[in-house]
C-alpha positions, 0 to 999 in steps of 0.5 A, a space after each residue: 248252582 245252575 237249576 235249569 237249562 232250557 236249549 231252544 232253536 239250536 243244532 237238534 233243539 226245536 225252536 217250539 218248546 226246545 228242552 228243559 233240563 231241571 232240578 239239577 243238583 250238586 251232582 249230575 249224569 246226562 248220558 246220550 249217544 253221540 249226536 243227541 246233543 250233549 256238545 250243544 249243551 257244554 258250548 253253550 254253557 261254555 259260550 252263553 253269550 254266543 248269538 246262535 244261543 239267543 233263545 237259551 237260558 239258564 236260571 241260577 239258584 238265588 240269583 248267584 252266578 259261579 265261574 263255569 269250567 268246560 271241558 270238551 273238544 275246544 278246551 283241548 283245542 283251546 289249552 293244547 292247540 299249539 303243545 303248550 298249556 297256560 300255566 295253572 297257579 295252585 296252593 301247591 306250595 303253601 305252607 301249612 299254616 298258610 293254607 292253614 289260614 286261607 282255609 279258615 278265611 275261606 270257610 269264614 267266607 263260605 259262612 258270609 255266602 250262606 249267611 247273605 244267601 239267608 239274607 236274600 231269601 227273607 228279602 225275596 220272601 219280603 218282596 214276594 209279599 209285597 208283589 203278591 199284595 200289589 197284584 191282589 190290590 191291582 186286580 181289586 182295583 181293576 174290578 171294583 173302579 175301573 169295571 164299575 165307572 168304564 162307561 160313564 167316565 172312560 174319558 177320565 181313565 184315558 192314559 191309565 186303561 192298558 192295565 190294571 197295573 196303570 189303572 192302579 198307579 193312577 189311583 195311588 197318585 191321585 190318591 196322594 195329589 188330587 186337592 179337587 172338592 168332592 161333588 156328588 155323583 149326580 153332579 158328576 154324571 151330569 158335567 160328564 154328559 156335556 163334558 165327554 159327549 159331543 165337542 160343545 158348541 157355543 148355544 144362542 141365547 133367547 131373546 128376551 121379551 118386553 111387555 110392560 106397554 101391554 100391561 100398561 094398555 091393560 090397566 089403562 083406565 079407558 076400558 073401566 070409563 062409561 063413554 056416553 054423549 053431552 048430557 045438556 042437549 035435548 035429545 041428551 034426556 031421552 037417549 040417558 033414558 033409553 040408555 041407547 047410547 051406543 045403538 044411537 052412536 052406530 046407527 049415526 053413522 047410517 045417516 047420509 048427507 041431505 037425506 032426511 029419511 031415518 036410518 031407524 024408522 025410514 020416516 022423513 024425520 032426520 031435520 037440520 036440528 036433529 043433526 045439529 042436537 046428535 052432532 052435539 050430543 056426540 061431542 069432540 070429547 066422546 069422539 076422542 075418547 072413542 078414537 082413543 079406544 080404538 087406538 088402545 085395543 089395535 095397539 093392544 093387539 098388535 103387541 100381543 101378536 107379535 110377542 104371540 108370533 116371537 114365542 111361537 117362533 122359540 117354542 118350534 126351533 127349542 123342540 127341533 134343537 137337540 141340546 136346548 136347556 129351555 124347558 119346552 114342555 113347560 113353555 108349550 104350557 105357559 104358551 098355550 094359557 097366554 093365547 087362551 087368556 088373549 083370545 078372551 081380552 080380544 073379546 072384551 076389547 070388540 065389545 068395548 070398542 062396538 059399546 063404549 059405554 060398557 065397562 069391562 076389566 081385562 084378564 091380566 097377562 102378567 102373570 103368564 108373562 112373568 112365568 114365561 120370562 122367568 122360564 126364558 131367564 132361566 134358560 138363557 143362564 143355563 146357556 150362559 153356563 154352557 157356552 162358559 163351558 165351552 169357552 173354557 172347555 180344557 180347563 172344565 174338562 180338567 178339572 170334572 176328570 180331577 172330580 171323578 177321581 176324587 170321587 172315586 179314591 174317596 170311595 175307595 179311600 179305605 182299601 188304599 190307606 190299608 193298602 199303603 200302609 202294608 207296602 209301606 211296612 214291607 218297604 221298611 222291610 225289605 229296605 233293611 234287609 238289603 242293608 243288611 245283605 249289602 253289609 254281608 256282601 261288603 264284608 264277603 267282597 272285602 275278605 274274598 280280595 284279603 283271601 286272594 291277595 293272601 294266595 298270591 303270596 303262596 301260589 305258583 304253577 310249579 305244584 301243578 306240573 308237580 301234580 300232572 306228573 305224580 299223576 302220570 307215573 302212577 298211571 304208568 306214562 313213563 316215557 314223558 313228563 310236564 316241564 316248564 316252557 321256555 315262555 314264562 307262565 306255560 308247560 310243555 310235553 318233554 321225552 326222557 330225552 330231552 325231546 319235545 314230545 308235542 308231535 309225537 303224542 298219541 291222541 289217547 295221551 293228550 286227551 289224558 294230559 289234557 283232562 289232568 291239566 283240567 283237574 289241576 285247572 278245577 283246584 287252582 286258576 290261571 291267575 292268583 287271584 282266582 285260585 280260590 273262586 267257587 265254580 261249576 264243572 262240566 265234563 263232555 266225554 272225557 275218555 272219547 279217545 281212551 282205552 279202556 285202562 284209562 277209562 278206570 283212571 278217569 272215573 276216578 280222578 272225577 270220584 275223588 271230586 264228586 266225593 268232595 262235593 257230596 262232603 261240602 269241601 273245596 270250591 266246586 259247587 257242581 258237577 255236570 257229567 255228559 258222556 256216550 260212554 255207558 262203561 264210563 258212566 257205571 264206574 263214574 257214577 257208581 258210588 260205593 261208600 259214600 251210596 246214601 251219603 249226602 245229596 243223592 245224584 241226579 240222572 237224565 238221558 238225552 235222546 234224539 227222536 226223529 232228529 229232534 232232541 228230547 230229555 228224560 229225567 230219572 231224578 235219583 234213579 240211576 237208568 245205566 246197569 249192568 246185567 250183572 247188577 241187575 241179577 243181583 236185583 233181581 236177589 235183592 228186591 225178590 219181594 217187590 216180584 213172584 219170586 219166579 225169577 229168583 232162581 235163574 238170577 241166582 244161577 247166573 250170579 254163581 255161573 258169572 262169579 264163581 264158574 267163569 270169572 273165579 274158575 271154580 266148578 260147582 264141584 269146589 264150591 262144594 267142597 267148601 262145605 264141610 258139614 255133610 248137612 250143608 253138603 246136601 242143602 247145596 245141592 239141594 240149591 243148584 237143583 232148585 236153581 237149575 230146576 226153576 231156572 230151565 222149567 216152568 212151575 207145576 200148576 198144580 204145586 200151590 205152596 207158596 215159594 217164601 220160605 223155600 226162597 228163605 232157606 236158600 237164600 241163606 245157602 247162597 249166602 254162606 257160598 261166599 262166605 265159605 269162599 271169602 268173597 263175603 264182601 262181594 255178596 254184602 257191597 251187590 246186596 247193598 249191605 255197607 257195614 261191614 264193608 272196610 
């Protein structure tokens, strides 16, 4: 069955919201003046695929499409265009066996349906679980990894952050292929700093530093040796004694050539042979070892300053450089202690230069060097592994995102093997399911071509001319009868006389031959193989251009197929009745017997409200009374109300009945009561019925009117049983169980 229409952006439907026509049932009246909207409604459903119907829908229950026959103005148009019908294959013909036996393989056929319905809706239910556990597993996803790693590892959800349904997806599928080693998330984070900050570059590495010849200069002996003159000259005793070697040395120098005055005492004392005695005192060998002296500390010197100058030249571009793995604070430290400790040997170096015969032990740079090459080794290793980095950035970047995603599912490793593990039983379900419903739908496919093959040997369009024209005889069309074409498989229209009767028709009488030709073409097909399909009827005003005789002929024939429907017989699954026709929609809608009696009708009216089309749903409530109908309402339902308006329904229901369409006076209907007591209290009636209907009660009068109400309802009734019209008063009262 159809279970909604939606109309959108077509004729009087808006392009906005359109119309929503849901919760169709078996049965269903939409009733609507003449261009609200009704035709619209039956092309489409005529026409779905039509373009101009683009933004039109309907929604079938379970999925499951039925064949869907219309009729309007082009199925006249259509069938009748040139005063020739197709041909319409029923079961007239059949022999009651056989249709005996398509019967049964047709109910055994309706049985595999509800049987392969019942297995699609476990399987829907299944697939509904199995959707409602991914969405919630998505969204678990989604906040509790996606939200929490977003900032820091973005790079590595590229291709997988649209949606929380890719988010997911990449999750499962890492989950089952990512063979990474897992790192910490200290680890991590710090590859994805250089990884997914800035392009890496390639870094320079430090130069390394060499000072083995200044510890060489440091531990030469030279500077622990007491430099002092010959011992074996005369002076040699004196200068020993005085230990004045060094001021002696230094003052040597402040005597000039040819003066004999002394640089000490400026006395005329400085003799050839004293010259001869320093000269020899200070010997070749306390000169060498002097100039070696000197030679060690300006080479001492000059090394220290240039590796002095070198690291100080590091220390200031490693603090300008942004991305320096060398720990600069620490090298500042070890810096500043190696000057510290060169300024004190540059001290001991002057003394022991100005006094060779001092001894002095120098402050060991070594271990300084040491800190600071350790430190500078270390650096250029962390370059090493940073330019590695970018010589193989792709192939790191690959493999860190592998990293963060083993990381994660690890994490979450629990939530996704419950997950997987749940779907995986779902899966199992609902793959067994559709075998089972693809069994059923085998089983229902190969008994549907046994049952149409089985029609094609009993069907033929002859019972369906038969058919029309019972039909128009019982109505009363005499003067012409549905007849064989001379075109094989098509009926014409023939007079009495022989007189093809194509032009000669009324518009009331083709559009009544038409809408039988309808209801032939809803038992049967235009072929044998369709006789027996299950379909959708929906009838478009069917009584447009009828009278008012016909207007009754109609809404039967359409009750008798309601009544099928309601009673589960037959292939028609559905009815949709459209029609302006308010007469039409009371007799076609009205029920009778069969009021109560399975799925109740559903009702809409279809207005049209400043040009726009809108629908109004009535459900079960049918909006279409007469007034009439509505006074008896107004007897039947007096406790839903005061009660006031009971008496004026009551005199206008005996008025309407019994005075103007029965012809009989207030006068025979008293006549009918024999008991001078009943006498009294009918006219004890019409007095109350005539008083409350043409005056207003008294204020003052407080009695509660119920059991006046009561009594004279009684009175009421027993009119018509006096009158025999009984059944009259039990069908408007709604009492059904005496109605024969």
């Amino acid at each position: 069955m159809i279970k909604t229409i939606t109309l959108k952006n077509i004729a009087t439907y808006d392009s906005s919201n359109g119309v929503i026509i849901d919760n169709l049932k078996k049965i269903n009246f939409i009733y609507g003046a003449n261009g609200c909207g009704k035709t619209t409604l039956s092309n489409f459903l005529l026409d779905p695929d039509n373009e101009k119907f683009i933004d039109c829908t309907k929604v079938w229950e379970n999925d499951t499409r039925l064949k869907i026959l219309v009729y309007n103005k082009k199925f006249r148009e259509r069938n009748f265009g040139n005063g020739k019908l197709n041909g319409v294959f029923t079961l007239g013909q059949a022999t009651t066996e056989e249709i005996n036996v398509i019967e049964d393989k047709t109910e055994e056929l309706k049985k595999l349906k509800i049987e392969g319905g019942q297995k699609r809706d476990a399987r829907n239910n299944q697939i509904k679980r199995k959707e409602a556990l991914e969405k919630e597993f998505t969204e678990n996803c989604w906040k509790k990894l996606f939200k929490k790693y977003e900032k820091e590892f973005k790079e590595a959800f590229i291709g997988s952050m649209k949606s929380g349904e890719l988010f997911k997806n990449r999750l499962l599928q890492e989950f089952s292929n990512n063979t990474a080693s897992l790192e910490s998330i200290e680890v991590i984070r710090e590859k994805a700093i250089t990884i997914f900050g800035e392009v890496p570059q390639n870094i320079a590495l430090l130069n390394t530093i060499t000072y083995d010849r200044i510890l060489e200069i440091e531990n030469d002996s030279i500077w622990k040796k007491v430099i002092v003159g010959k011992a074996d000259v005369d002076i040699a005793k004196l200068i020993q004694k005085l230990n004045i070697n060094d001021w002696v040395n230094q003052g040597r120098t402040y005597i000039q050539q040819d003066d004999e005055t002394c640089p000490f005492c400026q006395q005329q004392t400085i003799t050839e042979d004293f010259r001869s005695q320093l000269e020899s005192f200070f010997d070749e060998t306390y000169m060498n070892d002097l100039e070696s002296l000197k030679k060690l500390k300006q080479e001492y010197d000059s090394l220290i300053q240039n590796l002095v100058n070198e690291l100080n030249i590091i220390e200031t571009n490693q603090k300008s450089f942004k991305d320096t793995k060398l720990d600069v604070d620490k090298f500042s430290a070890y810096l500043k202690t190696l000057i510290s400790q060169n300024t004190a040997n540059n001290e001991l170096l002057s003394n022991k230069t100005k006094e060779p015969s001092r001894t002095i032990e120098l402050v060991s740079l070594k271990e300084q060097l040491d800190l600071i090459s350790d430190l500078m080794t270390l650096t250029n290793t962390e370059i090493e592994k940073h330019n590695d980095i970018v010589a193989n950035f792709n192939t790191e970047k690959r493999n860190l995102i592998s990293s963060i995603w083993k990381f994660i599912i690890e994490e979450y490793k629990t939530d996704i093997t419950t997950f997987n593990s749940q779907k995986s039983g779902l899966e199992t379900g609902i793959q067994a399911l559709q075998l089972q419903l693809d069994a059923k739908l085998k089983a229902y496919r190969e008994l549907d071509i046994e049952i149409k093959n089985l029609s094609k040997n009993v069907t033929s369009i002859q019972p369906t001319i038969d058919e029309i024209n019972r039909l128009l005889k019982s109505y009363g069309f005499l003067n012409f009868e549905i007849v064989p074409a001379s075109e094989e498989g098509f009926y014409q229209i023939q007079r009495e006389n022989g007189e093809v009767a194509e032009h000669t028709l009324s518009e009331g009488e083709v559009t009544f031959i038409t809408f039988l030709y309808y209801l032939q073409l809803t038992k049967g097909g235009f072929s044998e193989e369709t006789v027996n399909e299950e379909r959708i009827l929906v009838i478009d005003d069917p009584i447009s251009s009828l009278d008012s005789n016909i207007l009754f002929i109609v809404s039967t024939l359409i009750k008798e197929i309601l009544k099928d429907i309601r009673d589960n017989k037959g292939n028609i699954k559905q009815v949709i009745l459209l029609t302006h026709n308010i007469y039409f929609h009371k007799e076609a809608s009205f029920e009778g017997l069969n009021r109560g009696k399975g799925e109740k009708n559903n009702y809409y009216i279809i207005r049209k409200i400043n040009s726009v089309t809108h629908i109004f749903p009535y459900n079960d409530k049918n909006p279409i009374s007469s007034s009439y109908e509505l006074l008896w309402n107004e007897i039947k339902e007096y406790n839903n109300n005061s009660g006031i308006t009971v008496q004026n329904a009551m005199r206008r229901v005996i008025e309407n009945y019994f005075n103007i369409l029965g012809n009989k006076r207030d006068d025979t209907l008293l006549s009918k009561f024999e008991n001078p007591q009943e006498k009294e209290i009918f006219r004890s009636l019409l007095s109350w019925i005539n008083e409350g209907s043409h005056t207003l009660p008294d204020d003052l009068f407080i009695e509660l009117p119920d059991q006046s109400i009561e009594t004279y309802l009684k009175v009421f009734k027993d009119i018509f049983i006096h009158t025999n019209n009984i059944g009259h008063y039990e069908m408007m009262m709604g009492i059904e169980e005496n109605i024969v």
